[in-house]
N, C-alpha and C positions, 0 to 999 in steps of 0.2 A: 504493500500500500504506500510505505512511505519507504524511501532508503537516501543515507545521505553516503556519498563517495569522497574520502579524503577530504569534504568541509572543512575549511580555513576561515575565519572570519577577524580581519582586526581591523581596528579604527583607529588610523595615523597608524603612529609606532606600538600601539597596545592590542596586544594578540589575545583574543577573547575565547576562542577553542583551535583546534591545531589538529590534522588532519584524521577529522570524523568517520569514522563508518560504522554504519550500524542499520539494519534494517526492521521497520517495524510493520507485520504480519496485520492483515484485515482481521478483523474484533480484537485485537490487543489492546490493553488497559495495561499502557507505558508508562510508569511513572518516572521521570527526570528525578534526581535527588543529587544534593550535593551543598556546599558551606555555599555563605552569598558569596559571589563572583568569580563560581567556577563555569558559568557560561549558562545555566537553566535555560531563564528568560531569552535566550539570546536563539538557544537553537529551535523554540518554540517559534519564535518571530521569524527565523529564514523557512519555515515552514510554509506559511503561508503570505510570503514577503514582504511584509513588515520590516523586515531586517535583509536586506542581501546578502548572502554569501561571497567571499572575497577570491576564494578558489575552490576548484571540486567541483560534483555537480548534487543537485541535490532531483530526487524524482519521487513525482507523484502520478500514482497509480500506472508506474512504467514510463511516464513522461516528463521529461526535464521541466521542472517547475515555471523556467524563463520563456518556457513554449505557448506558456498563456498567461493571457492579460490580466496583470494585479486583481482587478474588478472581480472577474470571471472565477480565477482559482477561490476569492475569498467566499465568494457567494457557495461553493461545494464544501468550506472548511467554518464550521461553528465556532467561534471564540468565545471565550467566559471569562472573565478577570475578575481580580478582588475586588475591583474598584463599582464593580457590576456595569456603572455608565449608561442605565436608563434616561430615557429623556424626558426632564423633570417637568415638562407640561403636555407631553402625551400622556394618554391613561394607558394601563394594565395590554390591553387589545391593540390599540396602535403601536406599541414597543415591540410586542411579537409578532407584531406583521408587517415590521420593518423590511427585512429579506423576503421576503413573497410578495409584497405589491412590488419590489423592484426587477422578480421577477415573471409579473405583469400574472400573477394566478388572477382567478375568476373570486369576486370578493364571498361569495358562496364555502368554496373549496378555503379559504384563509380564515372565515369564521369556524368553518368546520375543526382546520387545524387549531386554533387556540382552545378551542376547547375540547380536542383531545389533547394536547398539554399541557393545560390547566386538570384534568383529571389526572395526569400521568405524574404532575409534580403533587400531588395531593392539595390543591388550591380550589377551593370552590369556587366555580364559572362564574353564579349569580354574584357573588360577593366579590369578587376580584378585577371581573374585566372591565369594568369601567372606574376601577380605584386608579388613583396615580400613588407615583414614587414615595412623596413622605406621605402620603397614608400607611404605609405597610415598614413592616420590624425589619429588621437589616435580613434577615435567612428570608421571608418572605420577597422581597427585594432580588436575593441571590437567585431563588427558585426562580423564576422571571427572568432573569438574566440569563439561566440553564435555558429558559423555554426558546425565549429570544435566539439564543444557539440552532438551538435546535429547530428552529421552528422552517427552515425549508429541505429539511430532512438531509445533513448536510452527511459525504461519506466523512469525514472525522468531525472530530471535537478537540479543539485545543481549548485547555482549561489552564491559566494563569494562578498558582496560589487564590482557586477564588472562594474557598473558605476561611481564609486566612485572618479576618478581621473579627470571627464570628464566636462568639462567647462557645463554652465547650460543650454545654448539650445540643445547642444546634448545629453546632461543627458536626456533631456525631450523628444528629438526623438527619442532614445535609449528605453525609459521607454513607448513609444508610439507602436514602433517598437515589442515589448516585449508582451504587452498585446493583440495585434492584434497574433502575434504568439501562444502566449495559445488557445484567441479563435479559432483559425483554428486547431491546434493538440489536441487539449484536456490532453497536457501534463501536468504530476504532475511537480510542480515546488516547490523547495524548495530555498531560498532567503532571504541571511543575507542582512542585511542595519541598519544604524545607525540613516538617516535619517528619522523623521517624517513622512513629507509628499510626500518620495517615498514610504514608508508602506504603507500607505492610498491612497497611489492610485493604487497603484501594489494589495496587498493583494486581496483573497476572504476572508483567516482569518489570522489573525494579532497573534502571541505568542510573549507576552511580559514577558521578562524573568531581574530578577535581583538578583545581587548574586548569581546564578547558580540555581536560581528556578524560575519556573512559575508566576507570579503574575497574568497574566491573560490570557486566550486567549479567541475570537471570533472572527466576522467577524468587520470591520473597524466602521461601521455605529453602532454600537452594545456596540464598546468600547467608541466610541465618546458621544452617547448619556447615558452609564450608568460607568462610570471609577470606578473601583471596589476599590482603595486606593485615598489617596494623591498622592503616587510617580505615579501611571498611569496618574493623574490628573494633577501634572505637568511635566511629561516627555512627555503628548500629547502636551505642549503649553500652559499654562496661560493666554498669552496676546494675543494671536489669536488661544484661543479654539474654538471661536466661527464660523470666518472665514472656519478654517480646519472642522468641521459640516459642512456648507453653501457648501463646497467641495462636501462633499457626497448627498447630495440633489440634487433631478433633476428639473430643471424649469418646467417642467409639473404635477408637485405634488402643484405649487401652482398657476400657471397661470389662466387666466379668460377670456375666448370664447370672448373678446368683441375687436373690430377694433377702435383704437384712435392713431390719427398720433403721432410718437414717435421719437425724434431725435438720439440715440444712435445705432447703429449698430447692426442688431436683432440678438437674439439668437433664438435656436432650443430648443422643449421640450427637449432633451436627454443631452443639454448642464446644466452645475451644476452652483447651485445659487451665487455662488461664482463671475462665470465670468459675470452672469447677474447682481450681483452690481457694478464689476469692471467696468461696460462700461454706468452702472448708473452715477455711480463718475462721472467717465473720465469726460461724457457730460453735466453734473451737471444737470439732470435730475431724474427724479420721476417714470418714468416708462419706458420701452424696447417693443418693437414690440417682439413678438414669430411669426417665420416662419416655413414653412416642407420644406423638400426638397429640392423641385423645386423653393424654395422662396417664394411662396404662403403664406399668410397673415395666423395664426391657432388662434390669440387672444394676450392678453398686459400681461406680467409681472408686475407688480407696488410694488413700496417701502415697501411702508405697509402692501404687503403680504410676505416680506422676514423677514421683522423683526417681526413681530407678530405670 
């Protein structure tokens, strides 16, 4: 979908990343990471050219980026930023039918779309499309901004840090809200953050980048358990590398078929061993009931299959 070739980018004598390659696979959820000013923001922006590339080539969907017109490439690539950048006297419905009346859909088909993504971000239709910008909470804002992306079905999504200003439980509904959306579109997403453990949970592969080069990429569970340096080793965490693993783990990779009454609040196999010690802790116990579904009883988690 996307690949960059030996990418070079510097402005004057300051070299901003240094001969790139890397390609990234239709419905991948790439997450960029790395310290400020190892290049993130920078290789986001020659994506969809924002930013030129200085050497190398850079291709979209098989075709050198510079083979079509700024305008053209931007209208197929959804952008989201922190900064969201609604426009503060259209309302809710003119913001996300920015990109489809420009490219001249039937006003039918563009009501239709906002309000299939107004369902899709969880935003009620009657209540929202005709609100403007400071009516709505900063994540309500962001949600809008995601729609606005999206909204003429574009083949990627570049997304700038754009939960990054957003207090931590919406950050997390936000980040919830996100991933549920990949699986339903199967869109490629591409996705600067600085933070850790929104990489690791967002990601399918993780590119850690410093100094304007690669140090590593793969998928989250991949870099956790084998970190290719020191610096990946400690820019994943030191003091709770191990935690951030227990993250990517699922309680059904160690749990055991057997029924013993357990006082902690049960988890499901598909929930990560993380939250099955948090709630160990909490009740200062030793083991957790695992439930399906319905609630139905599946077997116990216990201590000493998390840490051994």
């Amino acid at each position: 979908m996307i690949e960059f070739r030996n990418i070079t980018k510097a402005f004057g004598e300051t070299v901003i990343v240094q001969d790139l390659n890397f390609k990234i696979n239709k419905g991948e959820f790439c997450v960029l990471i790395g310290p400020s000013g190892s290049g993130k923001s920078t290789i986001l922006k020659m994506i969809n050219r924002l930013v030129e590339h200085s050497a190398g080539e850079v291709l979209f969907a098989g075709e050198p980026i510079r083979s079509f017109r700024p305008e053209i490439l931007r209208r197929r690539i959804g952008y989201a930023i922190q900064s969201v950048g609604l426009f503060p006297h259209w309302t809710v419905e003119q913001n996300i039918a920015t990109v489809p009346q420009l490219l001249g859909w039937r006003p039918e088909r563009i009501a239709a779309r906002i309000t299939e993504l107004l369902v899709l971000l969880n935003l009620d239709a009657a209540r929202f499309r005709n609100a403007y910008p400071h009516q709505l909470s900063g994540g309500q804002q962001q949600r809008v901004g995601v729609a606005r992306a999206l909204a003429a079905d574009p083949d990627v999504m570049l997304m700038d840090e754009p939960f990054g200003a957003l207090d931590p439980i919406t950050r997390e509904s936000l980040q919830a809200e996100l991933l549920r959306i990949h699986a339903a579109t199967g869109k490629t997403i591409v996705f600067v953050t600085h933070d850790m453990d929104e990489a690791l949970r967002l990601a399918s592969r993780l590119i850690i980048l410093e100094g304007g080069k690669i140090v590593q990429s793969a998928s989250p569970r991949e870099v956790l358990e084998a970190p290719n340096s020191s610096f990946v080793r400690e820019f994943l965490g030191k003091d709770d590398y191990g935690l951030k693993l227990l993250s990517l783990q699922l309680v059904s990779e160690r749990m055991k078929t057997v029924d013993i009454p357990c006082s902690p609040e049960p988890v499901k196999p598909d929930d990560s061993l993380h939250l099955a010690l948090s709630r160990m802790v909490a009740a200062k116990a030793n083991r957790v009931a695992v439930v399906g579904p319905m609630g139905e009883r599946m077997g116990t988690l216990f201590l000493t299959d998390i840490v051994t």
